[in-house]
C-alpha positions as CSV (number, residue, x, y, z in Angstrom):
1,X,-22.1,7.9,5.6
2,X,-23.5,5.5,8.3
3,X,-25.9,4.7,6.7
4,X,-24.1,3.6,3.4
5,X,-21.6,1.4,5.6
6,X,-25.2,-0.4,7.2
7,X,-26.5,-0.7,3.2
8,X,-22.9,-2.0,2.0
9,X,-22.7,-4.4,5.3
10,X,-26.0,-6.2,4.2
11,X,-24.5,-6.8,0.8
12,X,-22.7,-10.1,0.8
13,X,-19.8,-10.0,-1.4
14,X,-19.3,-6.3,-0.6
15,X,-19.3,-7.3,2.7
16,X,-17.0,-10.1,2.4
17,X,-14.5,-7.6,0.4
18,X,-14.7,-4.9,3.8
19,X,-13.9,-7.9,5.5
20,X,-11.0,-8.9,3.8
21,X,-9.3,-5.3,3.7
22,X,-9.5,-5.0,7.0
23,X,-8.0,-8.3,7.5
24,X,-5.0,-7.0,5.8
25,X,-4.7,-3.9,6.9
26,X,-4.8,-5.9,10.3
27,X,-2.3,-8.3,9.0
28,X,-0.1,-4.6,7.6
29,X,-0.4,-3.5,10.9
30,X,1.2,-6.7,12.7
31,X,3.8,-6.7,9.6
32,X,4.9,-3.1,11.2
33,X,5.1,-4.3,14.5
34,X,7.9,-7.6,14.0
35,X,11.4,-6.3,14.2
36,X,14.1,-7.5,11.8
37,X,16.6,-9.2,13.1
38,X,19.8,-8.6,14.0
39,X,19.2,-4.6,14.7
40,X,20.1,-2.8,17.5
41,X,17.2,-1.6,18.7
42,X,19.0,1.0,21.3
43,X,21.2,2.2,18.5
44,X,17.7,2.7,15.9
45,X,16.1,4.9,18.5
46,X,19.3,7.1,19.0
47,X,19.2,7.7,14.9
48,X,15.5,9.0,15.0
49,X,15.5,10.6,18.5
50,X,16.1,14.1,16.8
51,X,14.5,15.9,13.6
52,X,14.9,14.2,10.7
53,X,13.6,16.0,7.7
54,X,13.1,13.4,4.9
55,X,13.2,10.1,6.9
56,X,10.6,11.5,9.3
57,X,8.5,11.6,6.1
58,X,9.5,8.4,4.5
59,X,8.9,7.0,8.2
60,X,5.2,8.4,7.9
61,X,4.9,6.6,4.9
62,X,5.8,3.4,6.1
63,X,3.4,3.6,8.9
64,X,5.9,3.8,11.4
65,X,8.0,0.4,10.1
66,X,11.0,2.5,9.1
67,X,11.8,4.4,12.1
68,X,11.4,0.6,13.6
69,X,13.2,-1.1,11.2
70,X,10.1,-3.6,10.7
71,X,9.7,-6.2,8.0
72,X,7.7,-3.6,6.2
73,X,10.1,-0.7,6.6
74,X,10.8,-0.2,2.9
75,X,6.9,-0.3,2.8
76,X,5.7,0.0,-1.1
77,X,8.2,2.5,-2.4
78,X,10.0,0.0,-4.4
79,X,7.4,-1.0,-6.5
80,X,5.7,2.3,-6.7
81,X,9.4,3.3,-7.9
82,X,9.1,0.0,-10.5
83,X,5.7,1.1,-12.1
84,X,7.2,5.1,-12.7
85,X,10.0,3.1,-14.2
86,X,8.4,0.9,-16.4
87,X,5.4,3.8,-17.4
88,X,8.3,6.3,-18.5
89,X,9.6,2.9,-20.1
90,X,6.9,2.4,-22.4
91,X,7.0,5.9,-23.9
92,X,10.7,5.7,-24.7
93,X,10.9,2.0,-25.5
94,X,8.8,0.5,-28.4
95,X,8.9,-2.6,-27.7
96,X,6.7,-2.0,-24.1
97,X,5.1,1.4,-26.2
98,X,3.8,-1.9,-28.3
99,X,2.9,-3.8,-25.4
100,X,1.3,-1.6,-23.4
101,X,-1.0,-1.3,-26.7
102,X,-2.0,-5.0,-26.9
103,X,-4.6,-4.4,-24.2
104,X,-4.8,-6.9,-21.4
105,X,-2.3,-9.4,-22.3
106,X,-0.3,-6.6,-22.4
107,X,-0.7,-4.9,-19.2
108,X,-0.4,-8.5,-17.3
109,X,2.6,-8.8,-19.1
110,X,3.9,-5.2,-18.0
111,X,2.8,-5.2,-14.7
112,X,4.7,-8.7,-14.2
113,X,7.8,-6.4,-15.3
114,X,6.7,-4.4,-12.8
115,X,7.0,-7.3,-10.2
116,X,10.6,-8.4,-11.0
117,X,11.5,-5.0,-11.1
118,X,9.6,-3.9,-7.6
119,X,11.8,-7.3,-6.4
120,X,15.1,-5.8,-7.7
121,X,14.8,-2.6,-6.4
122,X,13.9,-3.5,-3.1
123,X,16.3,-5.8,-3.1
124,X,19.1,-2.9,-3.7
125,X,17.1,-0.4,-1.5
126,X,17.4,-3.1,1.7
127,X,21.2,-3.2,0.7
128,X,21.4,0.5,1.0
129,X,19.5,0.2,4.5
130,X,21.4,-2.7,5.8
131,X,25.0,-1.5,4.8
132,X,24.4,2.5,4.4
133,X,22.2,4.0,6.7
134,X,21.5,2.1,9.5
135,X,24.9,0.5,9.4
136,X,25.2,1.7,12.9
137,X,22.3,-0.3,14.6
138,X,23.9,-3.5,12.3
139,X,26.4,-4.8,15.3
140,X,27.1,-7.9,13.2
141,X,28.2,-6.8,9.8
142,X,29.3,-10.4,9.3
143,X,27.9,-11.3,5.2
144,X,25.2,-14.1,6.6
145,X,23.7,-11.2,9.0
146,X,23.6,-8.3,6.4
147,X,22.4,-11.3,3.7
148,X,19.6,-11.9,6.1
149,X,18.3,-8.4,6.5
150,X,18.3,-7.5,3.1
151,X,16.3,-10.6,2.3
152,X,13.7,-10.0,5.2
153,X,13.2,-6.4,3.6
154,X,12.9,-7.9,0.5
155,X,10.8,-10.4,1.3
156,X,8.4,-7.7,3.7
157,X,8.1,-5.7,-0.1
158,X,7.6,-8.6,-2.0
159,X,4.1,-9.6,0.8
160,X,3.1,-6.3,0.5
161,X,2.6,-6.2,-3.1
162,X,1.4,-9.4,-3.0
163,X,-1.3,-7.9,0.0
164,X,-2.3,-4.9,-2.3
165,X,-2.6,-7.3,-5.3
166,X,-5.2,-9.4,-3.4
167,X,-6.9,-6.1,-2.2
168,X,-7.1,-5.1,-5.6
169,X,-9.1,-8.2,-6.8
């Protein structure tokens, strides 16, 4: 295994590609480390000091940004959500059935669907977070602060996808 690292090292452009992943993992990592603001953090550790079944997974997930409630905490879910939408949406729809059949236009033109929808959905899932579960580390519960969370976890999704999109290329 070594040795195919030291092969694929003196290989430039797969070299500048290990590179680059690891440049975003690093920048992933950082992502999961900034706070959101306007969270109790005393109040967040009392919610995940005991067993917590489900979260604890979904905090696994997230690499740790949920349990933090980081920029990343909704991580990818929402647009791994989006692209099981939009894939049981072009068996039962025709009009994406058709589109999904038109070869590459039409799977840039699905997975853009899948970008506004990923957006949407984490968008409603960061409600849920802000107002619904972690209402309790939420001191100010004024619109502004709640407005401003939701749109930080929205915006954390939105970079992410955007991250794995750039890994992908």
């Amino acid at each position: 295994m070594l040795r195919t690292l030291v092969r694929a090292w003196k290989v430039d452009d797969l070299r500048r590609k290990i590179i680059f992943t690891l440049l975003m993992l690093l920048i992933f990592r950082l992502g999961s480390n900034i706070p959101v603001p306007g969270i109790d953090r005393s109040i967040l550790k009392q919610l995940f000091s005991g067993d917590l079944g489900l979260l604890s997974l979904f905090d696994l997930f997230s690499g740790g940004a949920f349990s933090n409630f980081t920029i990343f905490a909704l991580s990818i879910t929402p647009y791994i959500t989006a692209s099981i939408i939009l894939n049981l949406l072009t068996i039962a729809v025709p009009r994406l059935e058709a589109l999904a059949k038109e070869g590459t236009e039409g799977r840039k033109k699905i997975a853009q669907y899948t970008r506004y929808l990923t957006v949407v959905l984490a968008f409603v899932q960061a409600i849920g977070l802000a107002v619904g579960l972690f209402r309790q580390a939420v001191p100010d519960k004024s619109f502004f602060n709640v407005t401003v969370i939701v749109l930080v976890l929205s915006a954390g999704t939105a970079f992410l996808m955007w991250l794995g999109e750039q890994i992908n290329e």
